[in-house]
One Martini backbone bead per residue (centre of mass of N, CA, C, O) as a GRO file, in nm:
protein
  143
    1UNK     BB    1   1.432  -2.252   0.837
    2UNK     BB    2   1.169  -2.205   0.672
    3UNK     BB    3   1.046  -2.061   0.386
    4UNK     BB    4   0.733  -2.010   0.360
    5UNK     BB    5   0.713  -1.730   0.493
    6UNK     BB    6   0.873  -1.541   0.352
    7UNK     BB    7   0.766  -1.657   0.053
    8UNK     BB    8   0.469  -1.512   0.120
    9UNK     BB    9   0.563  -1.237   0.199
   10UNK     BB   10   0.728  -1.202  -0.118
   11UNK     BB   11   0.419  -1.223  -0.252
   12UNK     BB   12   0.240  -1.047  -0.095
   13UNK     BB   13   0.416  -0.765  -0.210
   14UNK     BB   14   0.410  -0.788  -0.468
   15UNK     BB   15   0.075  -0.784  -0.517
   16UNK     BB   16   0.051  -0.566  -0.324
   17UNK     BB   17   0.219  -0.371  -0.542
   18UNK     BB   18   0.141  -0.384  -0.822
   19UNK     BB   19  -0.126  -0.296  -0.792
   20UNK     BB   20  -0.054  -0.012  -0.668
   21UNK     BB   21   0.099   0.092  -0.927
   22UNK     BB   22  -0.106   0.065  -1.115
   23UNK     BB   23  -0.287   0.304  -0.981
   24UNK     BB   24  -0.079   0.500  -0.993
   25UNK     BB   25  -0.065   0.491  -1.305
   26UNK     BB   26  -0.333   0.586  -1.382
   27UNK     BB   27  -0.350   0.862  -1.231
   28UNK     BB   28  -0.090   0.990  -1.431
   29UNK     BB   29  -0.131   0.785  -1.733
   30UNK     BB   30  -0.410   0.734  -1.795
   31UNK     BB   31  -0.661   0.882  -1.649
   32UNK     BB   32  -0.564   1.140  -1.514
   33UNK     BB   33  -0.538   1.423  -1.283
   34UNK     BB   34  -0.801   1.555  -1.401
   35UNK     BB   35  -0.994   1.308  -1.345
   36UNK     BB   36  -0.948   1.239  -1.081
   37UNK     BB   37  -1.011   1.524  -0.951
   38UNK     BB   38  -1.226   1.501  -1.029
   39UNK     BB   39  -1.414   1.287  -0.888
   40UNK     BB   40  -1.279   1.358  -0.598
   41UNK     BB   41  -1.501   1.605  -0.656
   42UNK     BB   42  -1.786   1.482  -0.683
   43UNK     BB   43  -1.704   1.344  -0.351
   44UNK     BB   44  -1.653   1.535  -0.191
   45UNK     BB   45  -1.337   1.604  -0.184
   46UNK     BB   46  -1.090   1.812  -0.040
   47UNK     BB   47  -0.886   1.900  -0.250
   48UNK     BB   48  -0.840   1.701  -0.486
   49UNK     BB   49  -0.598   1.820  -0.644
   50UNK     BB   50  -0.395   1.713  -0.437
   51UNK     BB   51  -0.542   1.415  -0.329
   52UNK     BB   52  -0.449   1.281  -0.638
   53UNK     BB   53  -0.146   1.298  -0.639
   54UNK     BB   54  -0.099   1.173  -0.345
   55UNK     BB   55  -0.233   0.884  -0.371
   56UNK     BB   56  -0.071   0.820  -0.638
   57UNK     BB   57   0.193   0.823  -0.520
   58UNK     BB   58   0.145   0.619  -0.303
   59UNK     BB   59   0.050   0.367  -0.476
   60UNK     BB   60   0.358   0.358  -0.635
   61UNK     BB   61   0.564   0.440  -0.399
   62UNK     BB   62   0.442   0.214  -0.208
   63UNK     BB   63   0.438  -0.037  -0.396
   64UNK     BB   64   0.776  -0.043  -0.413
   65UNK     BB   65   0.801  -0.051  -0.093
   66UNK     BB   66   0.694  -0.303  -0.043
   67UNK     BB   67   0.874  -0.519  -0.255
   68UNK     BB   68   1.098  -0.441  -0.101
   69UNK     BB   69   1.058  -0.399   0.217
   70UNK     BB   70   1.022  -0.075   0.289
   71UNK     BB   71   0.886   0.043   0.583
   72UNK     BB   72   0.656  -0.158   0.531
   73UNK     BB   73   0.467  -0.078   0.863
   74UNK     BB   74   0.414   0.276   0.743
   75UNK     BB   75   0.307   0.229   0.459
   76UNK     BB   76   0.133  -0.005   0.539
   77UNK     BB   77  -0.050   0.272   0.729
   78UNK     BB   78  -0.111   0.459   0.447
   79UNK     BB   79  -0.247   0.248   0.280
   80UNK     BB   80  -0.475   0.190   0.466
   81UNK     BB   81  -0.616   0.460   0.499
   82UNK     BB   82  -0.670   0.532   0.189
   83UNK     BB   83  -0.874   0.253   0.175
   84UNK     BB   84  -1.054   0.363   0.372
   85UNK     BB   85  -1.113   0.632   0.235
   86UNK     BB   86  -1.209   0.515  -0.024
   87UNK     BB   87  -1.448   0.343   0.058
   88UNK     BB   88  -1.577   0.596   0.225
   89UNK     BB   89  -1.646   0.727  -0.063
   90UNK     BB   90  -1.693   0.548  -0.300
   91UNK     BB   91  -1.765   0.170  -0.182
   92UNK     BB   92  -1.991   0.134  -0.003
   93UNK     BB   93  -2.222   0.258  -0.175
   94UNK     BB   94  -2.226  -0.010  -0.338
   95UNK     BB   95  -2.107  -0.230  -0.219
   96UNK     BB   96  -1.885  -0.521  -0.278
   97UNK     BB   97  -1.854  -0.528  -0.576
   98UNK     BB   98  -1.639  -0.430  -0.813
   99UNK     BB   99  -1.871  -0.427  -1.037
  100UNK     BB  100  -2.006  -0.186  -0.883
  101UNK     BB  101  -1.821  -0.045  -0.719
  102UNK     BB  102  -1.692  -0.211  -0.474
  103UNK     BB  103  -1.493  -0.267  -0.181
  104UNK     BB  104  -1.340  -0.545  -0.233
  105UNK     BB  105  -1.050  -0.424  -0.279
  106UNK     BB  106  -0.954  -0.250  -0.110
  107UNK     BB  107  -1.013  -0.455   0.121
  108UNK     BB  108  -0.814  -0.612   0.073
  109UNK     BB  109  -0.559  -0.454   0.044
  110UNK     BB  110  -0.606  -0.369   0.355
  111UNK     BB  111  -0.603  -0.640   0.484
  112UNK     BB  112  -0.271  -0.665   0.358
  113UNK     BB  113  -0.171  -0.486   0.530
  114UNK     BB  114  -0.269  -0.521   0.815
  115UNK     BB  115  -0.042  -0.738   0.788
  116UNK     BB  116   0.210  -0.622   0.769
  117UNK     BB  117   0.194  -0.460   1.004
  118UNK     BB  118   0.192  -0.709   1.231
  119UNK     BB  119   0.453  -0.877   1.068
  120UNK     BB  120   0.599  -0.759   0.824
  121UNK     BB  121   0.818  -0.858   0.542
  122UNK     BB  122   1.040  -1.021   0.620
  123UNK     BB  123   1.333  -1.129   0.519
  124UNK     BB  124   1.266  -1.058   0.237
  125UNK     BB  125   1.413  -0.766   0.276
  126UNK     BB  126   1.517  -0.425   0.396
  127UNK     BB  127   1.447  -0.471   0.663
  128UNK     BB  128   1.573  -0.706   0.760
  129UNK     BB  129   1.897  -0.584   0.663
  130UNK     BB  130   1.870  -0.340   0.865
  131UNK     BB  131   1.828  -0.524   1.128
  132UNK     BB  132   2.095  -0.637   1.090
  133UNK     BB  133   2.275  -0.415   1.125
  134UNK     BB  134   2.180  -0.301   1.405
  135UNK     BB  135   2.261  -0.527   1.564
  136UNK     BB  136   2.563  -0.549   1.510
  137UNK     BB  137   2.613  -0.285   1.605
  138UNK     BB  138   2.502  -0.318   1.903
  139UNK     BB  139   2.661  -0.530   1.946
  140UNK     BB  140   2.946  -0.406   1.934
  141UNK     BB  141   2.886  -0.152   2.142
  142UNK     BB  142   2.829  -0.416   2.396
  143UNK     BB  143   3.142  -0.572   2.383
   0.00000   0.00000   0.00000
């Protein structure tokens, strides 16, 4: 079997989890949460409070559970409607340009989900490991 494919798939986990970490970590700890809370109460989103430290966690807890490619198609379509969140909240009247507070980063991010979703984590992952656990078991009782 090629490595190609599992090694794009474990590149791309990492940068799109790294991506993920950065930003749940600033929600937290550079920015933190009653900036965040403030901001995405400006933007008219309802109960900010709450939802400013949920997207920080999601972005964090998110990002480590990508690169490690745990449940990483349930995962990845948490953080994909997020960033649909995101930009239709904050980044779309911007237009695309991240330089101008631009649409592009999110849709990025969105786009990289959404592979995930489609193909899963590939070999190299706890999903890959899980799978193969589960496969064993069930040769097993079908023996």
């Amino acid at each position: 079997m090629s490595t190609i494919k599992p090694l794009a798939l474990l590149l791309s986990r990492v940068l799109l989890g790294v991506i993920l970490i950065a930003h749940g970590w600033d929600k937290f700890q550079i920015t933190g949460l009653e900036g965040v809370s403030g901001f995405f109460a400006s933007l008219g989103i309802p109960a900010a409070g709450v939802v400013a430290p949920l997207v920080g966690a999601i972005e964090l807890i998110g990002g480590i559970m990508i690169i490690l490619g745990v449940f990483t198609r349930y995962v990845s379509a948490v953080v994909a409607v997020v960033m649909l969140g995101a930009a239709l909240s904050a980044h779309v009247s911007a237009g695309i340009y991240v330089t101008n507070g631009g649409w592009e980063l999110v849709g990025a991010i969105g786009a990289g989900m959404l592979a995930l979703i489609a193909v899963g984590a590939g070999a190299w992952s706890v999903d890959a490991v899980l799978e193969q656990k589960r496969t064993a078991e069930r040769e097993l009782v079908n023996a």
